[in-house]
C-alpha positions as CSV (number, residue, x, y, z in Angstrom):
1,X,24.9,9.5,12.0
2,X,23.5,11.1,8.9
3,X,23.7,7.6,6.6
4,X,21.3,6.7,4.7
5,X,21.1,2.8,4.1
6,X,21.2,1.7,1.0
7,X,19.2,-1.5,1.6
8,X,15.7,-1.8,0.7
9,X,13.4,-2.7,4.5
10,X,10.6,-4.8,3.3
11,X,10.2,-7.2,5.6
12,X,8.1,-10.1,5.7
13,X,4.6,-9.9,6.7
14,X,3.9,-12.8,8.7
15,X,1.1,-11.2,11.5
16,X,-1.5,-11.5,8.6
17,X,-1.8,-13.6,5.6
18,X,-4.3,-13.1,2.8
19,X,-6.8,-16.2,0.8
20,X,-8.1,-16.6,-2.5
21,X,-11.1,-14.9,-1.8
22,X,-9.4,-11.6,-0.3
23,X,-10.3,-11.8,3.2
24,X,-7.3,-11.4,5.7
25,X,-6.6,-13.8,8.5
26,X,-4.7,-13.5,11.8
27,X,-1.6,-15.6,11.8
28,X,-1.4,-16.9,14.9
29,X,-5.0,-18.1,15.5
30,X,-6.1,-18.3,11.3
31,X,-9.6,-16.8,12.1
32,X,-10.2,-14.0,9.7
33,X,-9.3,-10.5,10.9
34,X,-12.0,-7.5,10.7
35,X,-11.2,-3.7,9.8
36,X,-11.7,-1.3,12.7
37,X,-10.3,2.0,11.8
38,X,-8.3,3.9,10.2
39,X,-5.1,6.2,11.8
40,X,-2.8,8.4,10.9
41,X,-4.8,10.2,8.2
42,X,-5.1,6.9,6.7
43,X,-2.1,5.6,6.5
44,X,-2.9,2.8,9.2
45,X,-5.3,0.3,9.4
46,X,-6.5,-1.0,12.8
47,X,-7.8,-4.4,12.0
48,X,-9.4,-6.6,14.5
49,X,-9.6,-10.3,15.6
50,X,-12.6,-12.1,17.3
51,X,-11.4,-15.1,18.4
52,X,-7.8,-13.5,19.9
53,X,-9.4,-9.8,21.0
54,X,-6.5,-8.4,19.6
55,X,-5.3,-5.4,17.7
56,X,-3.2,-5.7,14.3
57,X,-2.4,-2.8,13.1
58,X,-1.1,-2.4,9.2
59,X,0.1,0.6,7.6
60,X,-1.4,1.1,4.5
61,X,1.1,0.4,2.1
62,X,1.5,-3.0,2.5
63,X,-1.6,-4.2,2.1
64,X,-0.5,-5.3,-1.4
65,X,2.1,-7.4,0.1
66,X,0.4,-9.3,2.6
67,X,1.0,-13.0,1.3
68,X,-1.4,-15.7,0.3
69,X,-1.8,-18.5,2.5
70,X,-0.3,-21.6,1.1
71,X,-2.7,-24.0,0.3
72,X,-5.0,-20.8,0.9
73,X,-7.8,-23.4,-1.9
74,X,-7.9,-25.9,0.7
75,X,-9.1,-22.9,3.3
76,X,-11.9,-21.1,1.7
């Protein structure tokens, strides 16, 4: 108890992926993914999908991590 680790926790975003024109897509279904609130003072984002009627909620922070789609030219 008390440790801190030393090892940086940036995991993988894989829930969401982002193409070349900016939108943000649901992973598991690929249909684009809607922003529904914010929480926390801001610092999470409630995004919605259609096609799923699911919930994905981001924190903020890694919005500038959420990865391109490969072959995201082929998609938009």
């Amino acid at each position: 108890m008390g440790k801190t680790m030393g090892a940086s926790l940036d995991a993988e975003i894989v829930i969401v992926y982002r193409t070349l024109d900016g939108a943000i897509h649901h992973a598991r279904c690929g249909q684009p993914v809607m922003l529904e609130r914010h929480r926390a003072g801001g610092l999470e984002l409630d995004f919605y999908c259609l096609a799923c009627a699911e919930t994905v909620t981001l924190p903020f922070c890694v919005l500038s991590r959420i990865p391109f789609a490969a072959g995201a030219a082929m998609l938009s």
